[in-house]
Backbone bond lengths (Angstrom), bond angles and torsions (degrees), N, CA, C in turn:
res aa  C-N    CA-C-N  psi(-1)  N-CA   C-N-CA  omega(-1)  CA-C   N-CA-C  phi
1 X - - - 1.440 - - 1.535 107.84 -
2 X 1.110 110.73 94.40 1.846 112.36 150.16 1.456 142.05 -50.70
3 X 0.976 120.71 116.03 1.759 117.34 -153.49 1.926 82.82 -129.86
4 X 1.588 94.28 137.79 1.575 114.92 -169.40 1.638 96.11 -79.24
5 X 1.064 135.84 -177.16 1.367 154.44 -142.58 1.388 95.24 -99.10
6 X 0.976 164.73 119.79 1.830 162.39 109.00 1.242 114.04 -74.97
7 X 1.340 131.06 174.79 1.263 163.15 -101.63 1.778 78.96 -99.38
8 X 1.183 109.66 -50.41 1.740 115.45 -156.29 1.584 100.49 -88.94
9 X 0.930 113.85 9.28 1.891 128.73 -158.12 1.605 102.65 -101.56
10 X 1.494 120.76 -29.92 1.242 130.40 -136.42 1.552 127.41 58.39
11 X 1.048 97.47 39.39 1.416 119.86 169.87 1.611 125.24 -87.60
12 X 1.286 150.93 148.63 1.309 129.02 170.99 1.236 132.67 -52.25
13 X 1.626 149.49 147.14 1.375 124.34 176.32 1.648 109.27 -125.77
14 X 2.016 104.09 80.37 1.492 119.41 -170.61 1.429 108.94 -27.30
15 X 1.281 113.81 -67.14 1.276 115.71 177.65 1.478 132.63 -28.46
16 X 1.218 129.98 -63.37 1.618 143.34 157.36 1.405 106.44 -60.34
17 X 1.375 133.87 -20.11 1.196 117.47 161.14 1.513 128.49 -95.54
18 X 1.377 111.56 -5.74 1.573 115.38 137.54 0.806 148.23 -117.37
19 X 1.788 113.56 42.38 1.170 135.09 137.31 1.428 119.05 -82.85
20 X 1.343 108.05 -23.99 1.482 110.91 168.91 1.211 129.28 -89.62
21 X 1.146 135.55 3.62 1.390 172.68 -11.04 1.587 112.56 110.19
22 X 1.152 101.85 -48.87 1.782 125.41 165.34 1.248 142.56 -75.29
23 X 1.420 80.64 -54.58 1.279 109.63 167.07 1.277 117.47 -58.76
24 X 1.097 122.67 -37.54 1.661 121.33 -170.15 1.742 93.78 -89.81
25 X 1.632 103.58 -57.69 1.788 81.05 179.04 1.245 134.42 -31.69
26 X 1.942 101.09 -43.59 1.378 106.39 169.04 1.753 110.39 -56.07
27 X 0.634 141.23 -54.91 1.690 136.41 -153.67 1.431 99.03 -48.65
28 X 2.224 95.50 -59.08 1.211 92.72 -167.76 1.331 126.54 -47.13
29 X 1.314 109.79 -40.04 1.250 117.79 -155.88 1.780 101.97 -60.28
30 X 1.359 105.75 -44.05 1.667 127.78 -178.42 1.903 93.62 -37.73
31 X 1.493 111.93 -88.79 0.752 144.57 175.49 2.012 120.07 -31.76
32 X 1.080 105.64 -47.55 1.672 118.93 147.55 1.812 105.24 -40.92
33 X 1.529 106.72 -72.14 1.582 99.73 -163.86 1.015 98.91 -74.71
34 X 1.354 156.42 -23.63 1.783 147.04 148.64 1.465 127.34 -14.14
35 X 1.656 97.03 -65.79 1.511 120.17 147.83 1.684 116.05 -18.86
36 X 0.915 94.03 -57.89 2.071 108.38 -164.52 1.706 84.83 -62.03
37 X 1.108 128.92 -50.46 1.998 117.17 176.97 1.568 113.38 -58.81
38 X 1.652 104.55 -43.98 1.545 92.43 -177.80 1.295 111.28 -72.06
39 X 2.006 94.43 143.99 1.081 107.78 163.14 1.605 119.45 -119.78
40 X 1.621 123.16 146.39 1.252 118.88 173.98 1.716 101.56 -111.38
41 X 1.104 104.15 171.72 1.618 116.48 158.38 1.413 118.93 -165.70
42 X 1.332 98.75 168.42 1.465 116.80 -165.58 1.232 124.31 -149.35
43 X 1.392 149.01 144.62 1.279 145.10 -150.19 1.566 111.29 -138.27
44 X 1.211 139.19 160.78 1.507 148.79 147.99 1.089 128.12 -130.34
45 X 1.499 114.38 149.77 1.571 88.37 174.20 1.761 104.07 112.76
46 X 1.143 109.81 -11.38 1.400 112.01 -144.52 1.455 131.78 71.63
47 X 1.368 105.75 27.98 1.473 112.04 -172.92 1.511 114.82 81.93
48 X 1.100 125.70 11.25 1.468 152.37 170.32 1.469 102.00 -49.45
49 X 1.542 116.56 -54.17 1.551 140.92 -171.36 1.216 112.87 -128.21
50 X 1.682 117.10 102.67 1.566 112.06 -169.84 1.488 85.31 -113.31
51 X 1.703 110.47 174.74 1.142 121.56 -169.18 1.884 87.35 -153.48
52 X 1.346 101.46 142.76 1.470 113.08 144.84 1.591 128.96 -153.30
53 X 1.522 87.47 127.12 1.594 105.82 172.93 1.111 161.20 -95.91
54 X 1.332 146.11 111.97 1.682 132.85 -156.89 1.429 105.08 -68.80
55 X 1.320 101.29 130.14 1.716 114.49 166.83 1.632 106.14 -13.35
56 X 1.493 110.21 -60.32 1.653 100.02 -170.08 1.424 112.38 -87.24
57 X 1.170 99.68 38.63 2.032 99.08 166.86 1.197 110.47 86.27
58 X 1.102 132.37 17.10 1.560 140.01 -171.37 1.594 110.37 -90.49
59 X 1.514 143.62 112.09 1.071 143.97 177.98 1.480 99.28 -73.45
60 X 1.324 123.43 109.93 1.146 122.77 147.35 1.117 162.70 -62.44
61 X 2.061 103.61 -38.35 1.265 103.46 177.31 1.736 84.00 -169.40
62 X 1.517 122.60 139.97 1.215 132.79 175.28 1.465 124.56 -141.58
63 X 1.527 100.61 96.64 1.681 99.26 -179.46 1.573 112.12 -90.75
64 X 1.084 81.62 -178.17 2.075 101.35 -171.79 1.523 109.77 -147.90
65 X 1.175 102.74 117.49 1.840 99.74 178.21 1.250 108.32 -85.82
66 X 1.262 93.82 128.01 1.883 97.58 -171.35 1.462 104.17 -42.71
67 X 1.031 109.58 -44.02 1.939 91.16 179.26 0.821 129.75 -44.18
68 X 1.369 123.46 -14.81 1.152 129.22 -173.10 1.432 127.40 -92.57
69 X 1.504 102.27 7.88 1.462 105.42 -168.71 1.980 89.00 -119.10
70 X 0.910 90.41 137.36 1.539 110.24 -170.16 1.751 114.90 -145.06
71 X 1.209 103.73 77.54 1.543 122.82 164.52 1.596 119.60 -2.50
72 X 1.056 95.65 -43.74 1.835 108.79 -175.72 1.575 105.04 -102.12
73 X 0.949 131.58 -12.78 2.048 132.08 147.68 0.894 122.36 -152.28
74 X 1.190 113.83 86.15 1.493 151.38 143.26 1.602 101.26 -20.28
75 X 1.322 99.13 -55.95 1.679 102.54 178.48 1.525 130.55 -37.70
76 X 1.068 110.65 -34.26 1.175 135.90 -139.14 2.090 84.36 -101.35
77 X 1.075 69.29 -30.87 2.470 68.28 -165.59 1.702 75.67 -88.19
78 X 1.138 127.60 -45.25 1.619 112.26 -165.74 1.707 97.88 -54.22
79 X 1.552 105.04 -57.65 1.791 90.84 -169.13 1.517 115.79 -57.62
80 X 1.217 113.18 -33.34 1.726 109.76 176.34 1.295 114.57 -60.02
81 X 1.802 116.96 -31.92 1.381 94.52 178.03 1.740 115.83 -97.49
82 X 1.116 103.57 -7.58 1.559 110.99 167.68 1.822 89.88 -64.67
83 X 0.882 119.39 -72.77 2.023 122.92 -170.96 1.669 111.19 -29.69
84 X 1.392 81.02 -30.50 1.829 90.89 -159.51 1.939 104.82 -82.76
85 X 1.662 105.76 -22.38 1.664 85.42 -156.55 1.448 75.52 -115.46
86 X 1.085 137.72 -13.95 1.505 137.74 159.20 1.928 98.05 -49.85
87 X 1.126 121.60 -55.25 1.321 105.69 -163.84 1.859 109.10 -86.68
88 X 1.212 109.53 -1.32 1.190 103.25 -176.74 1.535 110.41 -116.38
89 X 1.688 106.52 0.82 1.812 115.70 147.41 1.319 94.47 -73.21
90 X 1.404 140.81 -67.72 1.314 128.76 -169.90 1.758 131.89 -35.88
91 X 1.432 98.66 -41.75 1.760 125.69 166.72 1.222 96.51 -58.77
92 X 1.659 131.80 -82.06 1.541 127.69 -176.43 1.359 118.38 -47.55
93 X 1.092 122.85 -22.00 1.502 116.28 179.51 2.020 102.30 -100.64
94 X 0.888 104.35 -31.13 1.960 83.99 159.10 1.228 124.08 -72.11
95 X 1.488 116.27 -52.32 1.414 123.85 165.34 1.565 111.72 -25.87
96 X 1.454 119.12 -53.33 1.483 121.95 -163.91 1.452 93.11 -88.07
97 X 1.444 134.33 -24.70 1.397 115.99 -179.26 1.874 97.32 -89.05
98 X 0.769 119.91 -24.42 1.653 108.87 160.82 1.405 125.53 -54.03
99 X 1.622 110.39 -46.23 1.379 122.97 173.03 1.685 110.63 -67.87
100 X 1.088 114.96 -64.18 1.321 136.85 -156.25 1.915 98.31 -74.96
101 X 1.664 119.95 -27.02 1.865 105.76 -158.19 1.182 83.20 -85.53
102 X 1.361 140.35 -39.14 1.558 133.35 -153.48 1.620 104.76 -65.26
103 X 1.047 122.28 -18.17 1.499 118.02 -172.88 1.506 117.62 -92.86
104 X 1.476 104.70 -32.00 1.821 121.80 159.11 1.170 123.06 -50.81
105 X 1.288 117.57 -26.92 1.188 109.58 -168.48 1.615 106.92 135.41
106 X 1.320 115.98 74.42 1.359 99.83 171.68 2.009 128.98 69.04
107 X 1.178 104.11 5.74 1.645 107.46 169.85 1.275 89.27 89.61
108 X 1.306 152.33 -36.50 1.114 129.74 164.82 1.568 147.03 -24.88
109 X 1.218 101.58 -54.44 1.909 145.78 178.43 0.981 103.42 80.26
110 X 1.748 121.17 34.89 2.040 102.61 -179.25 2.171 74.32 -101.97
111 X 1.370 100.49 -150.74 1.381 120.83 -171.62 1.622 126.94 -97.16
112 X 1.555 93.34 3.07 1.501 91.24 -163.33 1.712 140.05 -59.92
113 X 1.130 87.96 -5.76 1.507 114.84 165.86 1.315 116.04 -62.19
114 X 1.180 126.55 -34.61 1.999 136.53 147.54 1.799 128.29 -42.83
115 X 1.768 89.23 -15.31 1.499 81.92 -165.05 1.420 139.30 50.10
116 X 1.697 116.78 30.19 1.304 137.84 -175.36 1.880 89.64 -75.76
117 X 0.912 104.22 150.03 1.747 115.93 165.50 1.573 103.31 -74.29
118 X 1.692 103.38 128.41 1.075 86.35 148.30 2.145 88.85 111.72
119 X 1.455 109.36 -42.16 1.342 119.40 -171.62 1.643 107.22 -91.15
């Protein structure tokens, strides 16, 4: 009698792998709206141009010390605040890959935590 591949076979076992499957969507999903409280920030300028941001990319709040605004280069407050929300997208997007890789699989964010071949 020949019996096809199951769970104990080294075969796949669909079931436990979409429960695990769920499970992680669920986290993420948990863990996504968590995000929406954190906040990072970041400054240029010498703190001239601060910025703060919600985990999911959300600009929150952006001051400017009046000194910093100077009639004759303008330029100069544009690059600080370009510097400033550039580095505090950079903060929100580690923050969320800190939050968010551990649940993928190991900080990575592929699946390997499934034990799929291949991941």
């Amino acid at each position: 009698m020949t019996r096809g591949p199951g769970p104990g076979a080294g075969g796949l076992d669909l079931n436990a792998m979409m429960k695990q499957v769920q499970q992680m969507q669920s986290e993420m999903m948990e863990a996504q709206e968590k995000l929406k409280d954190e906040v990072v920030e970041a400054s240029a300028g010498g703190g001239m141009v601060k910025v703060k941001m919600s985990g999911d990319l959300r600009l929150l709040e952006l001051s400017i010390d009046p000194e910093a605004i100077d009639p004759e280069d303008a330029e100069l407050l544009q690059d600080m605040v370009l510097a400033a929300v550039n580095e505090a997208i950079r903060a929100g997007q580690e923050l969320a890959t800190s939050k968010l890789g551990g649940i993928a699989g190991g900080g990575g964010g592929g699946l390997g935590g499934l034990g799929l071949p291949g991941m």
